[in-house]
DRENLO-708369 format. One record per residue (C-alpha): residue in three letters; chain; z, x, y. Coordinates in steps of 0.001 Angstrom, whole numbers. Layout:
BEGIN
code unit c3 c1 c2
ALA A Z X Y
...
//
This chain:
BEGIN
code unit c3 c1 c2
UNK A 119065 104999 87167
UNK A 115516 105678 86494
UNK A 114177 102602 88099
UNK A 117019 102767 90625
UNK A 114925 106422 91449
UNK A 111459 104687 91450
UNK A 112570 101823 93880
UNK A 113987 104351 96456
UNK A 110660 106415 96025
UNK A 108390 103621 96886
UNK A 110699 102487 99694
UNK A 110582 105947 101240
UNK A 106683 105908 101047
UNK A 106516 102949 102435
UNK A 108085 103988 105207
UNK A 106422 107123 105655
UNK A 103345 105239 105467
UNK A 105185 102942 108483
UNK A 106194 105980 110280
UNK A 102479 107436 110261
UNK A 100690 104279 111231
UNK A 103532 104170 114313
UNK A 102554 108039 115451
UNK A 99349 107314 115688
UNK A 99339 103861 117345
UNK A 101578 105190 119913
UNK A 99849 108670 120023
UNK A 96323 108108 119934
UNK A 95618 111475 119355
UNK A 91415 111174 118212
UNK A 89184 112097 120839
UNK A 86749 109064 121187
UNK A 88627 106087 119788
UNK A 89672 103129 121778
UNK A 93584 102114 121300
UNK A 92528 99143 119178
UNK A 90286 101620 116858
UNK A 92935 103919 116311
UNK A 95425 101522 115603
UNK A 92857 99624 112678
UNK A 93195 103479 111382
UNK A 96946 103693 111654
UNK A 97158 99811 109920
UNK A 94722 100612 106364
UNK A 96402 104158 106654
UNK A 99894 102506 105634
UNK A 98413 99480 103954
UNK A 96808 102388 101689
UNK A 100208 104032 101067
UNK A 101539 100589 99942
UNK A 98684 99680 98153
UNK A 99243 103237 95925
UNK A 103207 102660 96110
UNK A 102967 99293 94789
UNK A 105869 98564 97471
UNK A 104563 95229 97538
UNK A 102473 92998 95646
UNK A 98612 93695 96779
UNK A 98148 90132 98306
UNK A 100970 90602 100226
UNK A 100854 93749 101578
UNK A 96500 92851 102622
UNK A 98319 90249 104280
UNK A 100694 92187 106395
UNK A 97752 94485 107077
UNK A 95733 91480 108286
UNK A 98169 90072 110349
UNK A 99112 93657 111866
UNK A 95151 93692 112553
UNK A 95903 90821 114613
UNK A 98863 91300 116646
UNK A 99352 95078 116536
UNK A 95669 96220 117139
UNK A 93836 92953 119437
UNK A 91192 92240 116047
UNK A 90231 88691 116463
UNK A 91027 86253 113840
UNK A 88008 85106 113107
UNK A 86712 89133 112463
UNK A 89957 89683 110277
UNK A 89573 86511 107988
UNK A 85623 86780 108324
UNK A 85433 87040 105069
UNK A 86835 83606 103896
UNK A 84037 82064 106004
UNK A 81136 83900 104483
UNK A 79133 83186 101365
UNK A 80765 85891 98968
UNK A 83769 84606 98402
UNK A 82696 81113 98238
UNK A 80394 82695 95242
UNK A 83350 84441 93962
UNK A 85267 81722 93951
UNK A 82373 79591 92024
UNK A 81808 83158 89730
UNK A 85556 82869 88752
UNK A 85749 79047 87887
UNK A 82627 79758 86034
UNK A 84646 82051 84099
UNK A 87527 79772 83665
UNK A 84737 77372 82204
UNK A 83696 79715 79657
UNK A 86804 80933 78565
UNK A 87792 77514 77713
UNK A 85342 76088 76118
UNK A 85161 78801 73802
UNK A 81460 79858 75147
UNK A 83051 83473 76330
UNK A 84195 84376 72678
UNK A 81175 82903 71357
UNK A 78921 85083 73321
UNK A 81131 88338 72840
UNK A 81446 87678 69045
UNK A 77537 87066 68647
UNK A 77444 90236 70643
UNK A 79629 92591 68330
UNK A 77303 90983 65560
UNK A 74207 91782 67147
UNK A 75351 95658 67570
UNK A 76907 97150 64604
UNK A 81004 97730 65905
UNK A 81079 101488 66788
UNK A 82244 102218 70155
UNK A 78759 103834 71136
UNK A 77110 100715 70610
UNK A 79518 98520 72256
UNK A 78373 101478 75484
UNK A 74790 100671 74808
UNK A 74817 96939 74489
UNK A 76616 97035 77958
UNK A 74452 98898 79659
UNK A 71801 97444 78603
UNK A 73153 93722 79426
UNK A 73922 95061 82847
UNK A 70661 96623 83549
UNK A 68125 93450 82222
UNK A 70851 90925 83935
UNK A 70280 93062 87086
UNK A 67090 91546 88642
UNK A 68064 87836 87748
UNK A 71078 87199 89843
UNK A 71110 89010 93381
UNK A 74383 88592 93829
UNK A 76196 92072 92137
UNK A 80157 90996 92576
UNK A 78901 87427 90743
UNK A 77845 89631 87819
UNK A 80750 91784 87878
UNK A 83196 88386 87953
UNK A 80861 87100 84948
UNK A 80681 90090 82481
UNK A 84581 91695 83427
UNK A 85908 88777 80838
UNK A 82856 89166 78671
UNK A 83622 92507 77677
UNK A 87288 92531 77500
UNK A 86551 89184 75090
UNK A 84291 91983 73097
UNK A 86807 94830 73362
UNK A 89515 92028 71674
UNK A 87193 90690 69085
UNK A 86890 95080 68416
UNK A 90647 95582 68943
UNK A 90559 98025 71570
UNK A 93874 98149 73157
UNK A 94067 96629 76837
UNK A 93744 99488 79159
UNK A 93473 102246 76353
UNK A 90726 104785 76311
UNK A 88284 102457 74572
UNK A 88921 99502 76905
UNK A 88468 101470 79837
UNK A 84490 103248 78517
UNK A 83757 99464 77795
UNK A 84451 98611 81281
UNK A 82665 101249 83024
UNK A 79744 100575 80935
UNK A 79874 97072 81985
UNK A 79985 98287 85497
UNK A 77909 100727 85415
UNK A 75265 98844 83523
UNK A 75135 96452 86506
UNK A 75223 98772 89466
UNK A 72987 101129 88252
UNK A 69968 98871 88371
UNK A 70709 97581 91636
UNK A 68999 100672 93809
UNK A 66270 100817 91217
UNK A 65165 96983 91837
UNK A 64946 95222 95504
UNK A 65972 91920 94234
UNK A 69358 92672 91976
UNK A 71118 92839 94839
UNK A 71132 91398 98424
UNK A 72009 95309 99950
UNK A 68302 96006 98629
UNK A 66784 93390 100985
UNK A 69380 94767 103873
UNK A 67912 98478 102926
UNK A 64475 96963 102832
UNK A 64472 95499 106245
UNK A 65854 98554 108203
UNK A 62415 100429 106975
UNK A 59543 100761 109421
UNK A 56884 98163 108718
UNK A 53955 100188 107322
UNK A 56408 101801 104807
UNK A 57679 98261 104026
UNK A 54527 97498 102852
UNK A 53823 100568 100865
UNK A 56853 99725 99072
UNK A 56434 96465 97134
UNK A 59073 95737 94546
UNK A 56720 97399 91393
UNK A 56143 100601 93440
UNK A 60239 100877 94464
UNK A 61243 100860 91166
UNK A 58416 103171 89877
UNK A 59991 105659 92906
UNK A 63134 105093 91988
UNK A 62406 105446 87745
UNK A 63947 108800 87481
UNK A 66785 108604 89195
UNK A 67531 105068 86755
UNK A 66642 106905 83820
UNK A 68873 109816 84630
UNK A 72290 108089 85623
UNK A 71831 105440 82859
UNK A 71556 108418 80181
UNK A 74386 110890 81529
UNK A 76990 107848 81878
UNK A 76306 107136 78420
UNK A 76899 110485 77051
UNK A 80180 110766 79416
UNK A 81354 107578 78608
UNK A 81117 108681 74911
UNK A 82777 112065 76365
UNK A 85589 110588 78062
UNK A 86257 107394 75794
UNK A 84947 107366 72873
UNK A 87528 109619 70759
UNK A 91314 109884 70553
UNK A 91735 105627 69738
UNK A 90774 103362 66973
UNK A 90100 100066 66861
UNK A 92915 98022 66540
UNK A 95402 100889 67402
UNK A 96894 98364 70111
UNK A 98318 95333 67884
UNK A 98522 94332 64272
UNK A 96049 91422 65179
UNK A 93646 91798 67700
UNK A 91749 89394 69497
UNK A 92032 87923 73368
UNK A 95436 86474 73850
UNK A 95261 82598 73153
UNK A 92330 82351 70751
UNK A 93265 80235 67914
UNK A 92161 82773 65561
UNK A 93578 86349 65278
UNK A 91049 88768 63740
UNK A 92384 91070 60806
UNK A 91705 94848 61381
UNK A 90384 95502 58318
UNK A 87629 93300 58646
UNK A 86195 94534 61418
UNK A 84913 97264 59636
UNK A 81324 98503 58666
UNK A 79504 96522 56231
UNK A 81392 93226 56524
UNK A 79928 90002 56715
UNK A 81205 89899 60149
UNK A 78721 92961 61286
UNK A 76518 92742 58965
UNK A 74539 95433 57190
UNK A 74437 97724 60171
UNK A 75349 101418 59473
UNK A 78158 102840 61245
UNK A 77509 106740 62834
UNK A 81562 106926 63372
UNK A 82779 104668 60379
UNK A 84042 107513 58572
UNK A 86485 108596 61553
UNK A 87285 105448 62601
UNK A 88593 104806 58507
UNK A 90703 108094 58790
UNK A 92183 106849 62149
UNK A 92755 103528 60945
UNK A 94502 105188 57280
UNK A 96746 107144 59573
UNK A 97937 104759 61849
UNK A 98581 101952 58947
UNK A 100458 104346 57179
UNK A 103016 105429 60024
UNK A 103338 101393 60143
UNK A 104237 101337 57032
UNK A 101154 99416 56369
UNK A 100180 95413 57377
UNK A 101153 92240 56462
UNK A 98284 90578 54991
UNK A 99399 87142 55330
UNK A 99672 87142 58846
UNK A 95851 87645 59436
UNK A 92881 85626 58841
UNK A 89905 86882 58142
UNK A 86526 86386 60419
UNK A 84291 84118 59276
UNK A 80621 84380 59271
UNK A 80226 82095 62159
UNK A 81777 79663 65032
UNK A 79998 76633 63072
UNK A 77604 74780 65571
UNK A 78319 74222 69474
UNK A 80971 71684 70678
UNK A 79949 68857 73323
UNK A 82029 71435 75769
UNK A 80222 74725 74754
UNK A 77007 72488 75160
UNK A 77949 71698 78430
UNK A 79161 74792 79628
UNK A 76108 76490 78443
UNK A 73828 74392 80618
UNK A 75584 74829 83752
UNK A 75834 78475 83121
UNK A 71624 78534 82189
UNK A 70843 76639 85054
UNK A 73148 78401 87495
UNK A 71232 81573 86498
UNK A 67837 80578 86415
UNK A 68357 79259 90123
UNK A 69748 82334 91249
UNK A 67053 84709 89552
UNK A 64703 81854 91722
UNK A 66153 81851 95260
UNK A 63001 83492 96663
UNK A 60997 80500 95087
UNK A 62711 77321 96432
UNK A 65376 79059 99202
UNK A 68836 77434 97943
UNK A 71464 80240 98585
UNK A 73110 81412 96124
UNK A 76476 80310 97380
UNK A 75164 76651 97282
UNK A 74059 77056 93655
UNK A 77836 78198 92687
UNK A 79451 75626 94256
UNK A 77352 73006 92445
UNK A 78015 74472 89678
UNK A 81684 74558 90229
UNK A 81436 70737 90448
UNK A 79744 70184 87847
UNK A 82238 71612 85238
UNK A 84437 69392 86365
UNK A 81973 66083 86835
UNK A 81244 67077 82605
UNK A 84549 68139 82183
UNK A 84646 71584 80982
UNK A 87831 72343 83149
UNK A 90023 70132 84095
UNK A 92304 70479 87716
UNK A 95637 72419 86086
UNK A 92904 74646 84152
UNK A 91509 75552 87641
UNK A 94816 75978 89185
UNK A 95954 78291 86262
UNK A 92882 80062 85652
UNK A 91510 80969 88793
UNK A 93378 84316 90032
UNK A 93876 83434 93231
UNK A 96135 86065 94418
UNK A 92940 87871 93625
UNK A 90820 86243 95866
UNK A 92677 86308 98517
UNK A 93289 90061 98002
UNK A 89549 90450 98357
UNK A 88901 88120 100990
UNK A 91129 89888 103343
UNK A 90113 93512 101793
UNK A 85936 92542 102828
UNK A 87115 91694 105887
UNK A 87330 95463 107044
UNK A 83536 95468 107298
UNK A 84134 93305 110522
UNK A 87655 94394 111633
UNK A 85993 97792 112139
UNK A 82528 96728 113737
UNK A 84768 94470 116301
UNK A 87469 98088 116792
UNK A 84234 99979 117070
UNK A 84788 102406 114412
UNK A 81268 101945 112778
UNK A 79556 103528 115888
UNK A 82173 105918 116353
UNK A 81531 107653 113007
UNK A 77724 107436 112972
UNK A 77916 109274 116675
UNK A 79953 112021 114829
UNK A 78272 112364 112112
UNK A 74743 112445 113511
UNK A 74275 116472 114042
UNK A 75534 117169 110312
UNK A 71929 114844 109158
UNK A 70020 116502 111496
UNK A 71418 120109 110079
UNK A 70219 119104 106575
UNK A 66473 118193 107706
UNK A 64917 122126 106249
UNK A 65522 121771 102689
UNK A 64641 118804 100633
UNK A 67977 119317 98228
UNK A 70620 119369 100697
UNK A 68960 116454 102937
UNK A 69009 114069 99602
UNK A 72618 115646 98353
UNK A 73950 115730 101467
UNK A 73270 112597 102878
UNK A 74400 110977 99382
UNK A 77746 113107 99896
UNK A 78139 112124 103405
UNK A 78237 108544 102065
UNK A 80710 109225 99684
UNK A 82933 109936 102541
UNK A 81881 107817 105024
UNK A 82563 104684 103049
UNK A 85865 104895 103202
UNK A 85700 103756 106754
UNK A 82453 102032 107027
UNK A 83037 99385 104272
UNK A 80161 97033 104222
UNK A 77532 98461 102183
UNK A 75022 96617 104932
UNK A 76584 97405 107209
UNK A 76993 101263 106589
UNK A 72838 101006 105734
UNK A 71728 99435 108418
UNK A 74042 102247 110673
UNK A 72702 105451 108863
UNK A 69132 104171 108793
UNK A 69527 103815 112590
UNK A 69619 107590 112522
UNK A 67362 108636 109730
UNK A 64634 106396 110060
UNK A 63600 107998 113511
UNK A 64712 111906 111752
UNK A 62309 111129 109299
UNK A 59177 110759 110972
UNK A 60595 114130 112911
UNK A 60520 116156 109666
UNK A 57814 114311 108092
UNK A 59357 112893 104797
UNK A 59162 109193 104271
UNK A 62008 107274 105158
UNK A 62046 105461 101906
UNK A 63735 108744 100052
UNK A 66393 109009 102965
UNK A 67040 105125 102918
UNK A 67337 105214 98878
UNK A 69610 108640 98628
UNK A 72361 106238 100955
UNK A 72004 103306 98512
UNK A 72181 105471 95567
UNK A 75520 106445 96547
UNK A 76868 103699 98287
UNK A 79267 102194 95789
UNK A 82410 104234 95110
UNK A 85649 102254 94082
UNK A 88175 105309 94929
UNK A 90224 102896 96809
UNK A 90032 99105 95812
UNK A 88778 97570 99267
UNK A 85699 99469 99582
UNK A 84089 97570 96649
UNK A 83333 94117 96482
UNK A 81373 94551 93012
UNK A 84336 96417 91556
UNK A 87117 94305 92981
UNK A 85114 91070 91841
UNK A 85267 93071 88018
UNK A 88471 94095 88200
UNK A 90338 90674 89623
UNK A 87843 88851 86908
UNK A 90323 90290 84082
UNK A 93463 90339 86510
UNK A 93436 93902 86375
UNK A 94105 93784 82270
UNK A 91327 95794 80804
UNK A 91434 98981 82792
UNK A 94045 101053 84929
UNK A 92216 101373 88411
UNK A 93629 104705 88359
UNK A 91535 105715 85095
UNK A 88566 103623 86641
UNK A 89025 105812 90239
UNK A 88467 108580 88474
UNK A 85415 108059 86492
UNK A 84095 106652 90313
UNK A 84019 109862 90918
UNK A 82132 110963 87723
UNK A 79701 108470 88197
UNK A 78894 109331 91921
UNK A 78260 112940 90747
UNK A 75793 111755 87874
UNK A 74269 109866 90899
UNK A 73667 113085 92859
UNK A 72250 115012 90054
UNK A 69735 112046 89600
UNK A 68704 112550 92927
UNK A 68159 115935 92412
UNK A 66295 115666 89460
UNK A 63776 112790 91452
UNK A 63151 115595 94220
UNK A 60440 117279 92520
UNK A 58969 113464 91201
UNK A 59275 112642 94863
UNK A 57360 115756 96208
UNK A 54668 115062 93598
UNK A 54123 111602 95132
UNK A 54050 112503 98666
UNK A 57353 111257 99804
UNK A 59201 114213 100482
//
């Protein structure tokens, strides 16, 4: 009866969200929009409602949307399925195989394990050692969903190894440390992410050349320092309490590995963590007491204990880890010898099949391609609303509310990093949405006299939010990397919108750093 009940609920909001797309396509009732605008707007509205329903699988119902794009609202084909003909998701698709690589040879638990060794296994430094992998990784590889496709699987290998439960409180602060360990960086530094070139070239020339890549991130130090420290302490907040290790299964450890991981011997002062010291050992014991003991306790024959290493690298793992250092070191050099990044990933991709890391069922089965074609047709909105016209449309309203803000130096930085926020839920190219609001600050700026630098950086600062899937292509790339395993997107929505609020408070804490050096 239940799921009888939960069946006729999503039915009836998927027609609802039917019924509202159908008012206003036949309606048109917003003052400015063409037909084919309003009608994009009527299409996400009830691909939205179906996407929260779950009336559908996600694939399917971005296809329906795409192919309502189409015939409903006059979007060419080539702007709906842009995205399948652009260099992100060819990377994607070379980020993901790359993934399948590692997880098969063994390199992915490898890594993670050597990783759990290298910080003692308390939940706060699992936090740290991911936001600090995200942050130095930042700079090398421009390309922020190829990072978030690499790392997703690299900490849900470490939150196994640890025994965090899959999508449990512990699982989820590991993945929004990953996360925000690599997005975090990316304002702070030109070249960790291709939207930092896009931001770059939209600035007048002269202030171009004031600001190389040192001085940028020296600007932009504060506002780094700020977010990176108040995510930690939230994370901890929000995550770090309430779960043990191990609380999800008897054995832990990524499903497949040929070696389960005993509970007990992931504790402080093993051989498997070493000597480190553990601040929350004596918690995590009383946790771990309480929850043997309504078990009735473990069977100690069914695990194995860790031993103190993998032994020495297989011919695969040796393989796999040159392809994986090479790929890297030629994407952290693209501005050197000019082979795009894309290129790079698809060599790669051939290559671990020419050395056989993967073989062609591994790639059919590993690969989440449901995934990809979820995001292919979710990036596509970028273009589906440039060709309906919407991106215009909602700079032109918008305009008067940045000129408003121009007197006080708090509200322009805030409120141009709120109107973002809300913006991006139509506009959703990150370039894109750049390149339209510097359109209208860059000339405001010289009007008020503050350097269009601060104005340019408060946008970027605040352009990422993963509310709803599509408007992310770093966080869909994370999220699809795992298949959606690690994390509920409805627990990761909400921290989004912790983590865009730690973003505005490090703007206003760089206001006064900002007036010091002349750029406000």
């Amino acid at each position: 009866m239940k799921e009888e009940a939960k069946r006729r609920i999503k039915l009836g909001c998927a027609a609802a969200g039917a019924l509202v797309a159908a008012v206003l396509i036949a309606t048109c009732p917003i003052p400015g929009l063409s037909y084919q605008a309003t009608a994009v707007l009527g299409i996400l509205i009830m691909a939205i409602v179906w996407w929260i329903t779950g009336v559908l699988p996600e694939f399917v119902t971005a296809v329906v949307m795409a192919v309502l794009f189409v015939v409903v609202a006059g979007i060419s084909v080539g702007a709906t399925f842009s995205t399948f003909a652009s260099s992100t998701w060819w990377l994607l698709l070379s980020a993901f195989t790359l993934g399948v690589g590692m997880k098969t040879s063994g390199l992915m638990r490898r890594i993670a394990l050597a990783i759990v060794r290298k910080f003692p296994r308390t939940f706060r430094c699992q936090v740290i050692a991911q936001l600090v992998t995200g942050t130095v990784l930042g700079p090398l590889i421009p390309s922020l969903a190829v990072k978030g496709a690499m790392l997703a699987p690299l900490a849900m290998s470490i939150g196994d190894e640890l025994g965090y439960e899959r999508q449990g409180k512990r699982a989820t602060g590991l993945f929004a440390a990953m996360l925000v360990g690599i997005r975090t960086v990316a304002p702070t530094i030109v070249s960790a992410s291709v939207t930092g070139y896009a931001l770059m070239a939209t600035l007048p020339a002269d202030v171009q050349e004031q600001f190389n890549m040192a001085s940028w991130f020296v600007a932009a130090l504060p506002w780094l320092v700020v977010v990176l420290a108040l995510n930690y302490f939230l994370i901890m907040g929000m995550y770090g309490r309430g779960e043990k290790a191990g609380s999800g299964s008897e054995t832990v450890g990524a499903p497949g590995n040929a070696q389960s991981l005993n509970r007990s011997s992931l504790r402080c002062g093993t051989r498997f963590v070493g000597a480190a010291e553990c601040a929350d050992s004596k918690q995590d014991e009383a946790e771990s007491s309480a929850v043997e003991s309504s078990r009735g306790g473990t069977n100690e024959g069914d695990n194995q204990s860790i031993p103190d290493g993998l032994g020495p690298l297989s011919a695969v793992e040796k393989r796999m880890l040159a392809i994986i250092l090479v790929t890297v070191v030629l994407w952290a050099t693209e501005p050197f010898h000019h082979i795009s990044a894309m290129a790079v990933g698809l060599a790669a991709l051939v290559f671990v099949f020419v050395l056989k890391v993967i073989d062609v069922p591994a790639f059919k089965s590993g690969v989440n391609w449901t995934s990809l074609l979820f995001i292919g047709i979710a990036l596509g909105l970028g273009s589906v609303f440039a060709e309906a016209g919407l991106n215009d449309w909602v700079m032109q309203t918008c305009g008067p509310a940045f000129q408003a803000l121009a007197g006080n130096p708090y509200l322009l930085v805030l409120g141009i990093g709120v109107i973002t926020v809300v913006l991006r839920f139509l506009i959703v190219s990150e370039v894109a949405y750049l390149n339209l609001i510097m359109a209208f600050l860059v000339p405001m700026a010289a009007s008020v006299g503050v350097n269009p630098w601060v104005l340019g950086f408060s946008a970027y600062a605040l352009v990422i939010a993963w509310f709803a899937k599509y408007q992310s292509p770093i966080y869909l790339a994370a999220f699809y990397a795992v298949d959606g395993k690690m994390a509920k997107h409805s627990e990761l929505a909400k921290y989004c919108g912790v983590y865009l609020a730690t973003c505005l408070v490090g703007l206003a804490v760089s206001v006064p750093y900002w007036q010091w050096m002349g750029l406000l």
